[in-house]
C-alpha positions in Angstrom: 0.0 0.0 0.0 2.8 2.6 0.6 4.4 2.0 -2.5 0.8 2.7 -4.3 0.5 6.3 -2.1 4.4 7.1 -3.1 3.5 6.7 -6.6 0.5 8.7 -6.4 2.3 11.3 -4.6 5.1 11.5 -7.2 2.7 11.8 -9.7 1.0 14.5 -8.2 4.2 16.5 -7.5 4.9 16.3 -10.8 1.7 17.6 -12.1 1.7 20.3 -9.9 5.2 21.2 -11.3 4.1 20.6 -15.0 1.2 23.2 -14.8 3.5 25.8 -12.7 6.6 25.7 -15.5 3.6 26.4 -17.5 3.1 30.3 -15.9 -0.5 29.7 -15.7 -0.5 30.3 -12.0 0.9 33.8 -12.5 -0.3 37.0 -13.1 1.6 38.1 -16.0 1.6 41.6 -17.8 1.3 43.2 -21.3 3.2 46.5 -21.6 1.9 48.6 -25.0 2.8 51.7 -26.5 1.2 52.9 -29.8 0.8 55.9 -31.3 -1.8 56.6 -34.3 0.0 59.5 -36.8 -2.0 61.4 -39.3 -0.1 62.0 -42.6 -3.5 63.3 -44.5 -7.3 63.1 -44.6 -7.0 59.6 -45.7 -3.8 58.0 -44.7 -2.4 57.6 -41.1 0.4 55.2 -39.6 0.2 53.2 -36.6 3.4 52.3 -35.0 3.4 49.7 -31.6 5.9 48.5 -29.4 4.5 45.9 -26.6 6.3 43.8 -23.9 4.4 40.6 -22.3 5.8 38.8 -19.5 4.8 36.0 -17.7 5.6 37.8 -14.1 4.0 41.2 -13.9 7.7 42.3 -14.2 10.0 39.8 -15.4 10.0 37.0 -17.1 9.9 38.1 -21.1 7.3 35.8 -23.0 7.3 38.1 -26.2 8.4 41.1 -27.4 6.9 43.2 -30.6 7.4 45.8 -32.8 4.3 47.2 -35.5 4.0 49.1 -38.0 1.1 49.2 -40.4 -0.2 52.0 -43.1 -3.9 53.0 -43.1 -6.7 53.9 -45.5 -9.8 55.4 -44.4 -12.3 54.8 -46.9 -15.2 56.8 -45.3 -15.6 57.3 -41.7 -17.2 53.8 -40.7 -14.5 51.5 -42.7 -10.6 51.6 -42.8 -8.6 48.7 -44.3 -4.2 48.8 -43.2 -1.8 46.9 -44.4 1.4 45.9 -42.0 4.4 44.3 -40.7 5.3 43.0 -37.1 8.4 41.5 -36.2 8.3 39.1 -32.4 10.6 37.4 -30.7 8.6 35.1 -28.7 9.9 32.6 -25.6 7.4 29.7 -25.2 8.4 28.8 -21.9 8.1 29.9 -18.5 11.1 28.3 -17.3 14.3 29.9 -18.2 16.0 27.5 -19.7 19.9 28.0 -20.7 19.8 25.5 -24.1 15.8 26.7 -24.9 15.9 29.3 -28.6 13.5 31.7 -29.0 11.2 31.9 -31.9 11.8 34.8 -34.6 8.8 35.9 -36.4 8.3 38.0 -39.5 4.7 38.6 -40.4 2.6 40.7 -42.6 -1.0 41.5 -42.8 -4.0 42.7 -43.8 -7.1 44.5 -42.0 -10.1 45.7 -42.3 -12.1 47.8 -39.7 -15.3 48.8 -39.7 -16.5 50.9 -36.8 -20.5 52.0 -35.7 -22.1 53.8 -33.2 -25.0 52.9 -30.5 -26.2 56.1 -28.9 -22.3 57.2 -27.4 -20.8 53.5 -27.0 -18.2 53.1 -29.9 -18.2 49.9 -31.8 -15.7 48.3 -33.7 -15.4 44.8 -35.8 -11.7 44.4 -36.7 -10.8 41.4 -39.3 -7.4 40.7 -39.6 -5.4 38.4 -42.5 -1.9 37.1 -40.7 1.3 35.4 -42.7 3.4 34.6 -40.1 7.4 33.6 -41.4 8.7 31.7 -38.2 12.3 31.1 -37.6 12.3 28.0 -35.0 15.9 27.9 -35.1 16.3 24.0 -36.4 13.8 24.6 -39.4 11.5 27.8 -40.7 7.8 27.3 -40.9 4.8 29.4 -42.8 1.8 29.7 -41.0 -1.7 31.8 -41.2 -4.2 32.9 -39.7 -7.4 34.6 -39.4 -8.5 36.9 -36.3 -12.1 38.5 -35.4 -13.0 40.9 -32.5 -15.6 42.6 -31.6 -14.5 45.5 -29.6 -16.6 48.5 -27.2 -15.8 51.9 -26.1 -17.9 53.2 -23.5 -17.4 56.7 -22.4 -18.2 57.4 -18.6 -17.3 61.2 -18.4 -15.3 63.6 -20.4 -12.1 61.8 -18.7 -12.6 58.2 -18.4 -14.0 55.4 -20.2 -14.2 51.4 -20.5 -12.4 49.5 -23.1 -13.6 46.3 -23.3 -13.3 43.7 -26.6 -13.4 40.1 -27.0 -10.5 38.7 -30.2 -10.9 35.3 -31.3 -8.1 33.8 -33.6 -8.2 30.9 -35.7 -5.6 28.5 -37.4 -6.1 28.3 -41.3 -3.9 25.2 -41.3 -4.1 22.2 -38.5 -6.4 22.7 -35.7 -8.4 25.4 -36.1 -9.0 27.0 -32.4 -5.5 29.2 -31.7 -6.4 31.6 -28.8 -9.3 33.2 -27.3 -8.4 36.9 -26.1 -11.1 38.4 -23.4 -10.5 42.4 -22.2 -11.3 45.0 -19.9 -10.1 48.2 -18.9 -10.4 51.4 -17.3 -9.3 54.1 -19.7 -8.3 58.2 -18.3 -8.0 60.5 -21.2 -5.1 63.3 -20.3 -6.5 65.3 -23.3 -7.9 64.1 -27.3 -4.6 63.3 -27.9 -3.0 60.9 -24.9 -4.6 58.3 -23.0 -4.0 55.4 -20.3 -5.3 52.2 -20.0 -5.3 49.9 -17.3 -7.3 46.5 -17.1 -7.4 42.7 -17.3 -7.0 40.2 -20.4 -8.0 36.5 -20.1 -5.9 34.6 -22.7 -6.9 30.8 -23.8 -5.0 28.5 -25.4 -6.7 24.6 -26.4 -5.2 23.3 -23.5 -4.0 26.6 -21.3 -5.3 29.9 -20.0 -3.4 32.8 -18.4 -3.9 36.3 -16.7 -2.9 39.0 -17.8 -2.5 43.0 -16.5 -2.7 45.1 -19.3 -1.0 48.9 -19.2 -0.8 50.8 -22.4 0.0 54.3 -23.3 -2.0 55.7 -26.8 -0.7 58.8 -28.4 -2.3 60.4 -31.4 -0.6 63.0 -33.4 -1.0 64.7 -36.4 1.2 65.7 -39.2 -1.1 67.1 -41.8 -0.4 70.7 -43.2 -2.3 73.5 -41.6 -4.0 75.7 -43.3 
């Protein structure tokens, strides 16, 4: 009999240690900067830097850099075209032999935005080809992301952001990731806000917390006249 409650006991150890190297027991973090920058009537730039850990403050699970050039249409739809380079750690265990994954990818995406009374909608459809650079062998993926994102103004200052992404393989299992958000935004003037809030991020077989700080900057570079 003790050999049976050993066993079980060294089985549950290890579980418990599986779903911990995992990071799903901590609260991570997603750091984002982005800026949104005029050049006409019609065309703007988005640029986006964003850090996300699997400690609040340590810890690097990925790293990105975006860049994508937009075309407003009319003022409901606005279809970009970008590029985003990540370099993206799929471990939470810092491992000395582990190589990080280097990925290229470009896209495509559409945004179409309404309006109910003064909450903001927006449906945003995105086209990914991701060029990943596992280290032993480079692999082409794609994939196809939907979310349904609100804008709810409190006051003059503050407001709710709150959106929920879903992303989907177009090559071997479908389901990718799930990405559920809320967060309190304060508005420092039309130009710069901050928002702070909480992102639920599923995986097929995982699921992790997130904080989420970003800083948005708007500026404009059209001519005065």
């Amino acid at each position: 009999m003790k050999i049976y409650i050993l066993i079980i006991a060294a089985l549950l150890i290890s579980y418990n240690g599986f779903t911990q190297e995992t990071g799903e027991k901590k609260l991570g973090a997603w750091y984002t900067f982005a800026g949104f920058h005029k050049i006409s009537n019609k065309v703007s730039i988005t640029t986006l830097g964003q850090l996300r850990l699997y400690n609040a403050a340590d810890n690097l699970e990925l790293g990105l850099v975006l860049v994508s050039v937009n075309y407003k249409f009319n003022p409901q739809l606005t279809g970009s075209f970008g590029y985003a380079h990540l370099k993206i750690d799929k471990t939470f265990e810092d491992l000395a032999e582990e190589n990080d994954i280097n990925e290229n990818r470009l896209f495509e995406q559409i945004i179409f935005t309404n309006k109910i009374g003064k909450v903001n909608i927006k449906h945003r459809y995105i086209l990914e080809h991701r060029f990943l650079d596992l280290g032993s062998k480079t692999d082409f993926q794609q994939r196809i992301r939907y979310r349904l994102q609100f804008i709810i103004p409190l006051s003059k200052k503050l407001f709710i952001n709150a959106y929920d992404e879903i992303i989907l393989n177009l090559q071997g299992n479908l389901f990718s990731q799930n990405r559920l958000y809320g967060a309190l935004g304060y508005k420092f003037n039309k130009n710069l806000n901050l928002q702070m809030g909480y992102l639920k991020h599923r995986f097929q077989t995982k699921a992790f917390d997130r904080l989420q700080v970003g800083v948005f900057l708007k500026t404009d570079f059209r001519k005065k006249k």
